[in-house]
VEXDREN-2710 file (C-alpha; in Angstrom, 1 decimal):
% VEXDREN-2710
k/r/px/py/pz
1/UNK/140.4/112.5/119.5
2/UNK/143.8/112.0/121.4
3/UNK/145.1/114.5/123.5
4/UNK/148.6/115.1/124.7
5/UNK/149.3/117.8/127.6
6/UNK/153.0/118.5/128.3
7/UNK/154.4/121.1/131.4
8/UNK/157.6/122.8/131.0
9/UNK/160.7/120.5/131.8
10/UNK/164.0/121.3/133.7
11/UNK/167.3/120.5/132.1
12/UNK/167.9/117.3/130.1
13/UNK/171.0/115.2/130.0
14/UNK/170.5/111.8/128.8
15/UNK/171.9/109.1/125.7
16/UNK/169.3/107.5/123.3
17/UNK/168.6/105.9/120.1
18/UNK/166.2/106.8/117.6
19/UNK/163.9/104.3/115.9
20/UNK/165.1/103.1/112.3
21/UNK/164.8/106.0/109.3
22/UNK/161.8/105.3/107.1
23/UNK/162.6/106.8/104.2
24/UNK/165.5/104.0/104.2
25/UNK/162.7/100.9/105.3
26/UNK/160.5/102.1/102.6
27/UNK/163.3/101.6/100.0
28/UNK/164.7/98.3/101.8
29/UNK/160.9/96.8/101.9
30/UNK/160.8/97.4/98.1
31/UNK/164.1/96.5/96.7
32/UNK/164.6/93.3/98.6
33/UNK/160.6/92.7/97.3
34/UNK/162.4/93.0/93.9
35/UNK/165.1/91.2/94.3
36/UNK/165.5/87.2/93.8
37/UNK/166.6/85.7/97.1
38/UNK/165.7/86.7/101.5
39/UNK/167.1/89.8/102.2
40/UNK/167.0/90.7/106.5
41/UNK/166.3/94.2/107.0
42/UNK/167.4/95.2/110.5
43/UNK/166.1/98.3/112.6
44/UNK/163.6/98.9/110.5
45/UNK/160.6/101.9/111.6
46/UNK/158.1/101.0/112.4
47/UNK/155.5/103.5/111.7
48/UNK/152.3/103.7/110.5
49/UNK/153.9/104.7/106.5
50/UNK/156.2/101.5/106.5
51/UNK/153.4/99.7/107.2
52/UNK/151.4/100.6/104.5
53/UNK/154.4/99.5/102.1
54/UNK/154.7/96.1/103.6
55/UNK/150.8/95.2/103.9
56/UNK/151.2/96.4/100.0
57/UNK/154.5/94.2/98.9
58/UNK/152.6/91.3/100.8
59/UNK/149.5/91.9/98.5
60/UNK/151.3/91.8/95.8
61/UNK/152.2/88.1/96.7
62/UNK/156.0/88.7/98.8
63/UNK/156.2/86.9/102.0
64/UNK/157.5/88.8/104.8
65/UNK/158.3/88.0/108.1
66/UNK/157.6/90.8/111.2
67/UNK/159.7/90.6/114.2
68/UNK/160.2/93.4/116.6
69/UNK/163.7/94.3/115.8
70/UNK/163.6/93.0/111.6
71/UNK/161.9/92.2/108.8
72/UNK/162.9/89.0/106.6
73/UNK/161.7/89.5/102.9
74/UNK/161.6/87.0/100.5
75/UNK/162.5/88.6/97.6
76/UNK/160.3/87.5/93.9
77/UNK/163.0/89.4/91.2
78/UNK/161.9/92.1/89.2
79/UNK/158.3/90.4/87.9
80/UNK/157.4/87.8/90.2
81/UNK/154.6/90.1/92.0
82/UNK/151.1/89.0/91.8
83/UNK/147.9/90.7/91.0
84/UNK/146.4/92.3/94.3
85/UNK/142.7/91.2/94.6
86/UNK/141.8/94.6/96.5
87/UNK/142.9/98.0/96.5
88/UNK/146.1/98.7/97.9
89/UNK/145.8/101.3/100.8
90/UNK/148.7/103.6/101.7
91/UNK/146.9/105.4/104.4
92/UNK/148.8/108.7/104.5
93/UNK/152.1/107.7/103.1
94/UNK/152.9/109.5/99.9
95/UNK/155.9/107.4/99.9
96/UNK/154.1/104.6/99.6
97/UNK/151.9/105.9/97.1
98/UNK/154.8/107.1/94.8
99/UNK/157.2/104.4/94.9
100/UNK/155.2/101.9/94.4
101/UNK/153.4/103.3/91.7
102/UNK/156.7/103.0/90.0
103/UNK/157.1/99.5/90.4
104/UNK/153.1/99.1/89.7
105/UNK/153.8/100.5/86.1
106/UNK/156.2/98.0/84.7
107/UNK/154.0/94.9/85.8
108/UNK/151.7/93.2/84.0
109/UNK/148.6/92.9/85.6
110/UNK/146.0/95.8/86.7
111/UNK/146.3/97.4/90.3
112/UNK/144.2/100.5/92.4
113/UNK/146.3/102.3/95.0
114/UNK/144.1/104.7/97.1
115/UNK/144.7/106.4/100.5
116/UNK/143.2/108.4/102.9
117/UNK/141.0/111.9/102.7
118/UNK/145.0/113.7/102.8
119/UNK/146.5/111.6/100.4
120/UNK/144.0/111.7/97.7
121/UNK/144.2/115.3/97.9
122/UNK/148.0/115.2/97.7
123/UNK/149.6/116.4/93.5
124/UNK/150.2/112.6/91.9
125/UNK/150.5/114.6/88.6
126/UNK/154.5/115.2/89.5
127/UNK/154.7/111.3/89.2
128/UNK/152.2/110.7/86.5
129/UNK/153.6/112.7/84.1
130/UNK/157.5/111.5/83.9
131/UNK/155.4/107.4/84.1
132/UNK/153.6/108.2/81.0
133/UNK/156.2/109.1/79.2
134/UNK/157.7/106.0/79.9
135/UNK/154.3/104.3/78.3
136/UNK/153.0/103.9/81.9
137/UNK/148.9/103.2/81.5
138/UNK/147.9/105.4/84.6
139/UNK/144.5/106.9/85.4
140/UNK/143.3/109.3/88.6
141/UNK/141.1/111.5/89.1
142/UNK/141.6/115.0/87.5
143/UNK/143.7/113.5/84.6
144/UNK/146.1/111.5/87.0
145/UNK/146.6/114.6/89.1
146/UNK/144.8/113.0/92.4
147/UNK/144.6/109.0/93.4
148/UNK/143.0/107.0/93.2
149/UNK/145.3/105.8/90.8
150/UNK/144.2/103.1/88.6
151/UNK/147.2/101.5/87.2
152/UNK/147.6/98.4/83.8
153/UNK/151.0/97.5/84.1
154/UNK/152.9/97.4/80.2
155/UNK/156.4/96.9/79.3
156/UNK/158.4/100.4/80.2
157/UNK/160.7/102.2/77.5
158/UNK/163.7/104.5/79.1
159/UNK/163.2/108.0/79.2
160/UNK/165.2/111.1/80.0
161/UNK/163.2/112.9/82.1
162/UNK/163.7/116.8/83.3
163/UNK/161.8/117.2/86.6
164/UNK/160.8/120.7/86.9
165/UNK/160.8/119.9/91.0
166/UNK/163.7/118.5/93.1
167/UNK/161.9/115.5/95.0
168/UNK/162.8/112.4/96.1
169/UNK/160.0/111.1/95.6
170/UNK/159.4/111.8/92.3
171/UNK/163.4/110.7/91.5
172/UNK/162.4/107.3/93.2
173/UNK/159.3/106.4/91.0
174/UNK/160.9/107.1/88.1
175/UNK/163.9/104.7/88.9
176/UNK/162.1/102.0/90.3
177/UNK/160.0/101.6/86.7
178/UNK/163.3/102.6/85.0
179/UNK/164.5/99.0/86.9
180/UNK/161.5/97.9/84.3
181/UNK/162.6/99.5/81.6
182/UNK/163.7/98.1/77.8
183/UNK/166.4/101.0/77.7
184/UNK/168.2/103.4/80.4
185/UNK/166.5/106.0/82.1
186/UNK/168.2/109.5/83.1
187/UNK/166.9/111.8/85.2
188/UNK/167.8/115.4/85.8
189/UNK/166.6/117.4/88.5
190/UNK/167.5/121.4/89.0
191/UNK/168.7/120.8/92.6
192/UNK/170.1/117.4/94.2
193/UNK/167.2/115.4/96.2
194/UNK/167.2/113.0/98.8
195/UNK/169.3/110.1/97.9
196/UNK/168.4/107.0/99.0
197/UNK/167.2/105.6/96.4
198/UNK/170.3/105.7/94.7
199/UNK/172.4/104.6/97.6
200/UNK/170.0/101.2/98.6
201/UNK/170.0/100.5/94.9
202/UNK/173.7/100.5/94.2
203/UNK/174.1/98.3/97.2
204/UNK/171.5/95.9/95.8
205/UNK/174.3/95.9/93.0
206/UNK/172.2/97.9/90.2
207/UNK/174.5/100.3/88.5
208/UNK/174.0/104.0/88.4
209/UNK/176.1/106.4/86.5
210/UNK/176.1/109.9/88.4
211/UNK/176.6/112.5/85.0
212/UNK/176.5/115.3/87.8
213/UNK/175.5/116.5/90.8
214/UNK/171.7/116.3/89.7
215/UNK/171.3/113.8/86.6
216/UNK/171.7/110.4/87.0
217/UNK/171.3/107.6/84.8
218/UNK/170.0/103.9/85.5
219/UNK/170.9/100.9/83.4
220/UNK/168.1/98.3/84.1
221/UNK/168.9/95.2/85.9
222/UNK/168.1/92.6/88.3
223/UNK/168.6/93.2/92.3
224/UNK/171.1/91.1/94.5
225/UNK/169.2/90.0/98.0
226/UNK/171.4/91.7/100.4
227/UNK/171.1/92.2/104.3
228/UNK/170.4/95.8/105.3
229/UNK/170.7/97.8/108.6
230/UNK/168.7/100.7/109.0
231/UNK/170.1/103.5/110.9
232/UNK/168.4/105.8/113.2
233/UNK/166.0/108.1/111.4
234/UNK/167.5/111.8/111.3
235/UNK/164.1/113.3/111.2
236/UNK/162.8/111.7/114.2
237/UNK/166.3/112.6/115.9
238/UNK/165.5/116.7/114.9
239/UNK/163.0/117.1/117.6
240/UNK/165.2/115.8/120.2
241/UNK/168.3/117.8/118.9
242/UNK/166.1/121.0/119.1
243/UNK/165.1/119.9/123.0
244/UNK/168.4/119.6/123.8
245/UNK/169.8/123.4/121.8
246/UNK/165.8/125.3/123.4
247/UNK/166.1/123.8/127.1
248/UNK/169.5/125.4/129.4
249/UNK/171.9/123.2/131.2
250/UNK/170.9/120.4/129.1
251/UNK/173.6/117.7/127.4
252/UNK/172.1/114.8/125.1
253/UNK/173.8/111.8/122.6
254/UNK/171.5/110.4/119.9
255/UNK/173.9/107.3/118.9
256/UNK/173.7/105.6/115.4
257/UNK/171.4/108.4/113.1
258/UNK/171.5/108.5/109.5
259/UNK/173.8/111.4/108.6
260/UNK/173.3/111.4/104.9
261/UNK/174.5/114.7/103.4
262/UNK/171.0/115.6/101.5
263/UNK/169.3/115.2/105.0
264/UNK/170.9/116.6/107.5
265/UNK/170.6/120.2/106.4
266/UNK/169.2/121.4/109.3
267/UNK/172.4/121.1/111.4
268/UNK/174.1/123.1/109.0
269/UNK/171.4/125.4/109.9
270/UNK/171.3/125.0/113.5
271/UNK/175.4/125.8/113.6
272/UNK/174.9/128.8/111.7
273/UNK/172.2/130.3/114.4
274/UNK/175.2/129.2/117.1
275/UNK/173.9/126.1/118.0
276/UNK/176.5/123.5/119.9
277/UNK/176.6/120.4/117.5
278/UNK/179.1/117.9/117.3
279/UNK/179.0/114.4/114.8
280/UNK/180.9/111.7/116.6
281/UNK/181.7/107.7/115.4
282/UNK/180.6/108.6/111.7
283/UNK/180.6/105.1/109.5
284/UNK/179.1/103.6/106.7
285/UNK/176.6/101.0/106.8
286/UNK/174.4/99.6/103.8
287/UNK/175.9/102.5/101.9
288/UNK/174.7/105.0/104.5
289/UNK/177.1/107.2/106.5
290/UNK/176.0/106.9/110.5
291/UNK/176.9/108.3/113.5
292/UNK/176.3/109.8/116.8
293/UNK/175.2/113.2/117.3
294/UNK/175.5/115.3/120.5
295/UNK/173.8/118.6/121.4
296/UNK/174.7/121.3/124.1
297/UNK/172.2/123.8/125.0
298/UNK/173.0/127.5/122.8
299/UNK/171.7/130.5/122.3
300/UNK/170.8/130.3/119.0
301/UNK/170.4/133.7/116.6
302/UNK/168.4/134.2/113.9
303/UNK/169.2/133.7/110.5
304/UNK/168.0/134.1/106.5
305/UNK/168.0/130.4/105.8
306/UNK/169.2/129.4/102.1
307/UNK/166.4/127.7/100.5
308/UNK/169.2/125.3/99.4
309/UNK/170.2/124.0/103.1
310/UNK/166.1/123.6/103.6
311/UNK/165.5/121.5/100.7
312/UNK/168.3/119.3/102.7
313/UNK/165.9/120.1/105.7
314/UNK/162.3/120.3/104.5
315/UNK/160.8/117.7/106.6
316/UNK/162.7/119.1/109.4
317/UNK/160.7/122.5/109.0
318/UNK/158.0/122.3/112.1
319/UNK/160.8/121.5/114.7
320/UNK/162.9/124.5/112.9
321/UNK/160.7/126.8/113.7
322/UNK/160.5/126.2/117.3
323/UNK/163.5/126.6/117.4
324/UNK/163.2/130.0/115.2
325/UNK/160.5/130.6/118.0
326/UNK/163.0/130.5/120.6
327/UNK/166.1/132.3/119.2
328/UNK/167.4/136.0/119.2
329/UNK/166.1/138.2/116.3
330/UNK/164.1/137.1/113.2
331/UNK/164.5/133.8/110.7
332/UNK/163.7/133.6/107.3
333/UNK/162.7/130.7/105.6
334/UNK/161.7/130.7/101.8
335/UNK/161.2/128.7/98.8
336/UNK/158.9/125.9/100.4
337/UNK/156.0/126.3/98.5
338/UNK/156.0/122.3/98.6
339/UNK/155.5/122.4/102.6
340/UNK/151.6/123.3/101.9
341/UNK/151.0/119.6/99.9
342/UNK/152.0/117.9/103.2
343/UNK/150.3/115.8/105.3
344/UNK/149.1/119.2/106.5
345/UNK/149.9/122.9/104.8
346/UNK/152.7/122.8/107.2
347/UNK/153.7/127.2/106.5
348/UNK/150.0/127.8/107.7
349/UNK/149.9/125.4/110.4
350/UNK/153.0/126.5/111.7
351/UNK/152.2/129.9/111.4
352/UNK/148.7/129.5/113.4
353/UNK/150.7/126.7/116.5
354/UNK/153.7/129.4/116.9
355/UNK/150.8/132.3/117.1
356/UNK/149.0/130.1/119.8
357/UNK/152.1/130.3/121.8
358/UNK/153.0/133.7/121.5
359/UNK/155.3/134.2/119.0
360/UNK/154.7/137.0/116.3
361/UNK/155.2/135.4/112.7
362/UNK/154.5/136.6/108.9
363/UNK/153.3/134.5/106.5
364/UNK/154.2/134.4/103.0
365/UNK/153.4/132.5/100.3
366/UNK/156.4/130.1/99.7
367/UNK/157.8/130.1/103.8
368/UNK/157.6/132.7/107.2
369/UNK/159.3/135.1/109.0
370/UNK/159.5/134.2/112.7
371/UNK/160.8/136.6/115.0
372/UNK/162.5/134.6/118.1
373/UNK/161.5/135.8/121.8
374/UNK/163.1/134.5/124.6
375/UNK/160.0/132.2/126.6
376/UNK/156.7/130.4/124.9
377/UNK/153.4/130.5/126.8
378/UNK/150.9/127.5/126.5
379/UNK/148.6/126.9/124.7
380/UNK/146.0/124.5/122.8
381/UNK/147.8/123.8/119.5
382/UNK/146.0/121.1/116.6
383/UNK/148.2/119.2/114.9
384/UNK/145.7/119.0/112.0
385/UNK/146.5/115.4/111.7
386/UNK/149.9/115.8/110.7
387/UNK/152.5/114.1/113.0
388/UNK/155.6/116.0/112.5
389/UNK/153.3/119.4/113.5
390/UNK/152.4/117.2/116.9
391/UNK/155.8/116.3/117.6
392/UNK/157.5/119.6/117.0
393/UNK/154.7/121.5/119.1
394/UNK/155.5/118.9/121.8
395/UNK/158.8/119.8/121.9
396/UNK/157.6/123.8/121.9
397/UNK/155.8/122.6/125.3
398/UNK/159.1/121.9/127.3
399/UNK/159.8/125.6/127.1
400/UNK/156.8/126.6/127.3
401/UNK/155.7/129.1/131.0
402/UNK/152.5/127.3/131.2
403/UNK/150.8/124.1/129.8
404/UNK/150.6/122.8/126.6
405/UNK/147.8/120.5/125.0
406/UNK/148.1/119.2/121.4
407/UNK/145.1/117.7/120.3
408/UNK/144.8/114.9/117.7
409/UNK/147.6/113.3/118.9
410/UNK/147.3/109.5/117.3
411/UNK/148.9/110.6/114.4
412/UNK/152.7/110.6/115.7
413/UNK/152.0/106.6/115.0
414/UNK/152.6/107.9/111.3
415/UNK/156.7/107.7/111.8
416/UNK/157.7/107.8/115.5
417/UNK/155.2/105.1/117.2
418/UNK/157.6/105.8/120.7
419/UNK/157.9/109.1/120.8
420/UNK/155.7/110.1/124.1
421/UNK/157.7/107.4/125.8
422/UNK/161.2/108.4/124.6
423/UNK/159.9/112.5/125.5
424/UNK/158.8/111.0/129.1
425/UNK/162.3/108.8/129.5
426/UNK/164.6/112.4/128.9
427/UNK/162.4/115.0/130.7
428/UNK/161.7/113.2/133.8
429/UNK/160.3/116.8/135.2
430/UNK/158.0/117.1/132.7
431/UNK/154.6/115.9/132.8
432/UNK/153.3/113.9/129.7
433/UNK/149.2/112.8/129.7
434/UNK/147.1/111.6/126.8
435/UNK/143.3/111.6/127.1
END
């Protein structure tokens, strides 16, 4: 089992770029899959998760070239995939898992999609459900409610669907079998999701008609191949925008992030506990608004977070609450019951890493109270195999008085493959070893 110890760093002041967003690359790998024609997705992540889509698309009979910098998929229109001859593995990607178990639904062959020891534990039912009602033939274990999901492709009706949860995820299966579909397929949701999905299909020329903030309706059709550049991922960007706001006399740029409006809730958050944000060079690109971001070191001051702004921010919660370690007074965050169906349960996880450091938290049953003090001691912290928990507690170790070890390391491959060297390249006073 990797190891990573860090000691504290000095000041940072540096300019970098993220790797691309992978929610974006998982929705670029599919749609240009489904569409008829080679579609060149640029900056594409390259994590662990995308991979798992790709090695899946390519079962499924889709060539796709790998370079370093992009991918070139030649696209087989909406029912030109092939029967897989094994089980398709998404590893630990519930992106995977769900989105393509839209598209699986409208095929018609038979399919398997399995995952590892996390991901077959993770709620398929959410999906399952809204599929069936479609006339999707899907099978798991507990009634559909855990993969392996066993999957006979039919001929979809539309549906309008009510999800009782806002998710992205769920939003995105539903659409990509609605692309199947004999009929339109609406979908309501109680707050407004992620969207991506709706953005990379109305590129790819499929219309949508947005009926309101959260209901949208999707008239089936077939995808134009189009180009795509991916912009930096926001989510990878968060830990470095905390490192620049927890460490003093330190200045950094992250040029080209994603700055979609339903994921960048946590600077809305950050500027309300006083942190020193600025958005520079915002454009569009592939439907996507980009731009640069640049942080200045702040006091930051703690805050009752609206469980609105963290639905905007929720895979942004472990780097949020080092931060919440590190500021003035106490934060609340509520309403995340989701976080403990992650590749971790990220509220208890967090809870136990911040307590390892010294930091006093309550635990509740949807979120935490942290109450901010001014220096973090080291520690040992496990990431419990959940990358965004390694990467945030990393981050913790840069303020930290003492060392820090995070142990089970390999898992940051999951999204951020360069992290360690981009965290070695900005805190040249730190000290990062794996063992």
């Amino acid at each position: 089992m990797s190891r990573l110890t860090i000691t504290p760093s000095g000041p940072i002041n540096s300019a970098i770029s993220i790797p691309g967003d992978k929610s974006i690359t998982h929705r670029a790998v599919i749609f240009s899959a489904m569409a008829e024609g080679t579609c060149t997705i640029r900056g594409y992540c390259d994590g662990e998760d995308c991979f798992r889509t790709i090695n899946a698309i390519r079962a499924l009979g889709v060539s796709i070239e790998v370079s370093k910098t992009e991918l070139r998929v030649f696209g087989k229109g909406l029912w030109g995939f092939s029967e897989p001859q094994h089980l398709l593995d998404c590893g630990n990607s519930g992106t995977s898992m769900r989105l393509l178990t839209g598209l699986l639904s409208g095929q018609d062959f038979f399919s398997v999609l399995t995952g590892d020891r996390s991901l077959r534990q993770r709620p398929m039912g959410r999906i399952v459900t809204p599929l069936r009602q479609m006339g999707a033939m899907v099978s798991g274990r507990k009634g559909g409610e855990l993969a392996p999901l066993a999957i006979q492709g039919v001929r979809l009706s539309g549906v309008s669907y009510t999800s009782p949860i806002a998710s992205a995820q769920v939003k995105s299966a539903i659409l990509i079998a609605g692309l199947l579909a004999e009929q339109p397929t609406t979908f309501h949701e109680p707050a407004r999701s992620r969207d991506h999905t709706e953005r990379v299909l109305q590129y790819f020329g499929v219309q949508l008609d947005h009926e309101s903030d959260t209901t949208i309706r999707l008239h089936p059709s077939a995808l134009t191949a189009r180009d795509v550049a991916v912009p930096g991922d926001f989510s990878s960007a968060a830990f470095f925008i905390v490192a620049g706001l927890i460490l003093p006399d330190s200045r950094i740029t992250i040029r080209n992030v994603g700055l979609n409006h339903t994921r960048v809730g946590l600077l809305d958050i950050l500027k309300t506990m006083g942190a020193s944000i600025q958005t520079l060079n915002i454009h569009d690109d592939a439907g996507e608004p980009v731009g640069d971001i640049h942080i200045q070191s702040s006091q930051l001051e703690g805050t009752d977070i609206d469980p609105k702004d963290m639905l905007r921010a929720i895979d942004e919660f472990p780097i949020l609450c080092v931060a919440a370690a590190l500021a003035k007074g106490h934060t609340r965050i509520t309403g995340m019951e989701d976080l403990r169906v992650k590749e971790s349960d990220r509220i208890t996880t967090m809870a136990q890493a911040l307590g390892r450091v010294g930091v006093d938290v309550d635990e509740h049953p949807d979120g935490l109270v942290i109450h901010g003090r001014g220096q973090l001691h080291g520690a040992e912290c496990p990431s419990h195999g959940d990358h965004r928990v390694a990467m945030a507690m990393a981050i913790a170790g840069l303020n930290a008085l003492e060392t820090t070890t995070i142990t089970d390391i390999d898992c940051i491959q999951t999204s951020f493959p360069g992290f360690l060297n981009e965290l070695q390249q900005i805190a040249p006073t730190c000290r990062v070893e794996t063992s």
